[in-house]
N, C-alpha and C positions, 0 to 999 in steps of 0.2 A: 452488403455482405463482404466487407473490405477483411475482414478474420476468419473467413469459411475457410474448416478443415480446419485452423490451425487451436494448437493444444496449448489450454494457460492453466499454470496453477494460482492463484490466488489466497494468501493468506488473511486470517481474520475476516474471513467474508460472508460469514454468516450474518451480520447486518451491518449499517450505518455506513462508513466510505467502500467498503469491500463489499458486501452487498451491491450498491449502485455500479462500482466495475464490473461486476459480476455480470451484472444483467444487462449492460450496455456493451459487451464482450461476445455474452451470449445472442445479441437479437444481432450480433454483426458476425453471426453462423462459426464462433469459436467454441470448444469443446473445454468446459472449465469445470476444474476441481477444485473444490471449496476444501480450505483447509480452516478448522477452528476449532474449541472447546466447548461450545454450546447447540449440540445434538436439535435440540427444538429447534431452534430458529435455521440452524442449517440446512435444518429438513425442507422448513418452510420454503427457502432459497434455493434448493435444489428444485421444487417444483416447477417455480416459476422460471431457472432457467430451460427445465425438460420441457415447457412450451417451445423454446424456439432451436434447442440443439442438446444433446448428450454432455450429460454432467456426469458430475462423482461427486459423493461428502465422505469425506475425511476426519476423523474425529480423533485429533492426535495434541497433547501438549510438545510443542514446539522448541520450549525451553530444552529438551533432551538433543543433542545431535543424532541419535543411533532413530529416534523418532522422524526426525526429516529427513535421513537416509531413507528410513520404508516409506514414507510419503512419496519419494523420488520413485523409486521403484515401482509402487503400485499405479502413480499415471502412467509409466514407460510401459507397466506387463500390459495396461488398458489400453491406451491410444496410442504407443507404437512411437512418440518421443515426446519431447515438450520445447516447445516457440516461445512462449511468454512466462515470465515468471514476473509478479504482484507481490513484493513484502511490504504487507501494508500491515500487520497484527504488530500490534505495541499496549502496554498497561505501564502505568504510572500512577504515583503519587504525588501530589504538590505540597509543599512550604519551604517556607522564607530558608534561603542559604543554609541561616545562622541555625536549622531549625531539622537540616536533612540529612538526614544518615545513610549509615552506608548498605541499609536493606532495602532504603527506595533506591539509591544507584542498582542494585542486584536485580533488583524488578525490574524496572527499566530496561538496561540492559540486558538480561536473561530472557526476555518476551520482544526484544525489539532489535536489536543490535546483532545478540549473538544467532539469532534464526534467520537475520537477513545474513549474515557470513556465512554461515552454514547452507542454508539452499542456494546460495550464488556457487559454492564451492561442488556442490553436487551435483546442480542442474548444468554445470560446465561445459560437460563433454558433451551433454543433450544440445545446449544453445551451439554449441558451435557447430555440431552435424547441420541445425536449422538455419546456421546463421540468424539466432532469435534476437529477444528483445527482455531485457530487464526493466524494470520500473521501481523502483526505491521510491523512500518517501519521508522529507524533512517536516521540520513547523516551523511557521513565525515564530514561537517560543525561542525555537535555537537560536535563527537567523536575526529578531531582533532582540532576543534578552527579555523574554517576560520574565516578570516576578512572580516567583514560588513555585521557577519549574527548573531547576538546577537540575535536578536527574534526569528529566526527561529531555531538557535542552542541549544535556551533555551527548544521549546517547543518537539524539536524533543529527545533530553536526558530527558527532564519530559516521554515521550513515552518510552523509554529505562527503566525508574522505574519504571513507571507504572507496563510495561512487567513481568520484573521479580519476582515485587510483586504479579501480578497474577497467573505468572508461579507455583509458592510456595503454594500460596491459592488453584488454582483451579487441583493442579496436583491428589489431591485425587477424581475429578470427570471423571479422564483421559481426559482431554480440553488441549492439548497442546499449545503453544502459544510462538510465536517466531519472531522473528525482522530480516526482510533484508537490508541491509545497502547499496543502488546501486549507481554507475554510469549508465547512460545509455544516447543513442542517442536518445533525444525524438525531437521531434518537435522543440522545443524552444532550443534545443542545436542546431540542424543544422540551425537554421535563424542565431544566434551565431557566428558557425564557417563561414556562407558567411559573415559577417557583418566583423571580425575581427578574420581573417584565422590566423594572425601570434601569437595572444594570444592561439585561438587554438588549434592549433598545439603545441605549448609551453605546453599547460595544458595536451595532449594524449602523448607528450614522456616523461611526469612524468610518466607514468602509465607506470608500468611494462608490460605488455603483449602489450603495445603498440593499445591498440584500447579501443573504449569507446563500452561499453555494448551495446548487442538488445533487445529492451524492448520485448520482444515474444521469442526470442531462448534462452537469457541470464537472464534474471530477471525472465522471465514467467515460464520459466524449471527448475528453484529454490524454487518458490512459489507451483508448483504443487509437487515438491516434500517435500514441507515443509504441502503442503494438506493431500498427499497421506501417504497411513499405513507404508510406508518405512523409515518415521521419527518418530514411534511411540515411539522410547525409547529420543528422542531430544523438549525438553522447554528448556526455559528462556533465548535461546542462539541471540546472535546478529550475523548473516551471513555474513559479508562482500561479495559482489557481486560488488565487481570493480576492477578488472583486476591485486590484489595486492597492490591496493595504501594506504593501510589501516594498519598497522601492531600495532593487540591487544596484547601489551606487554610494 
């Protein structure tokens, strides 16, 4: 119970990496509000964290600022402030450079960048009464340059500066704030590996440890410790959580 009592919002956590934080937040007695566009599965995710602590689902597009303002609000009027804040919700488009326009930048950015600035900016005054904790969230894409992800690469290294610039700003309010950088098996990777098992498997024995992450044991047991007082002397850092395939040097 290293998060009892304390209050996280989480975005995009109606399934896949947000999901697994979710639930790895909630069974460590933390009170989370799910923030996403897809009511069904939110629902489903609220259930299962009301097994082990008091949620919220939130069913708000995020791309609006005046949207993540009432977001803000309505955990504050509920649980009385907020400790953790989770921008994990991003959508993208992928192709080649030569091939991407400026409405995949817009998506991209509009669903990932600018809703991570905006609930950093809002949740401000809440984290520094708590002395909370942020969590951002980069990709290999940015970090090493995959191909056909120019939008999303861009906006996920814009997250990475942001980070650090806050890291630096907000370290004198004790607001730590840190970036995971995961693989993981979400939903949309396993429809993946049945559609086209032999790329697959090609992409999991690059990976060193040889398997792709669990959004709940692996990504969710990073982020609760990246919540929890046991990273209090850790900002501005990017976590790599994929199995080694990452090497910052």
């Amino acid at each position: 119970m290293r998060l009892k009592g304390k209050v996280g919002i989480i975005t995009g956590s109606a399934s896949g990496i947000g999901r697994g934080i979710a639930l790895a937040m909630a069974k460590e007695g933390a009170h989370i509000t799910i923030v996403d566009i897809n009511e069904e599965k939110g629902q489903q995710t609220l259930e299962e964290i009301n097994q082990y602590t008091e949620g919220m689902l939130i069913i708000k597009d995020i791309s609006k600022e005046e949207n993540v303002k009432s977001v803000v609000d309505s955990v504050v009027d509920k649980f009385g402030g907020i400790d953790i804040l989770v921008n994990n919700a991003h959508a993208s488009k992928q192709a080649m450079l030569m091939d991407t326009t400026l409405d995949m930048f817009d998506l991209s950015f509009n669903t990932g960048f600018y809703p991570t600035f905006h609930f950093m900016k809002a949740c401000h005054p809440h984290l520094k009464k708590s002395e909370g904790k942020v969590i951002n969230f980069a990709s290999g894409a940015g970090i090493n340059g995959q191909p056909t992800q120019t939008a999303y690469a861009a906006a996920k290294e814009a997250i990475r500066g942001m980070t650090r610039v806050a890291a630096n700003e907000w370290g004198p309010d004790n607001i730590n704030i840190n970036i995971i950088s995961p693989i993981a098996k979400t939903e949309g990777v396993e429809a993946w590996s049945k559609s086209d098992p032999e790329q697959y498997e090609e992409m999991v024995n690059a990976i060193p440890l040889r398997r792709l992450g669990d959004p709940q044991n692996d990504i969710g047991k990073t982020a609760v410790f990246l919540a929890s007082e046991d990273s209090d002397y850790i900002t501005g850092q990017t976590i790599m959580v994929d199995g080694g395939s990452t090497k910052l040097y």
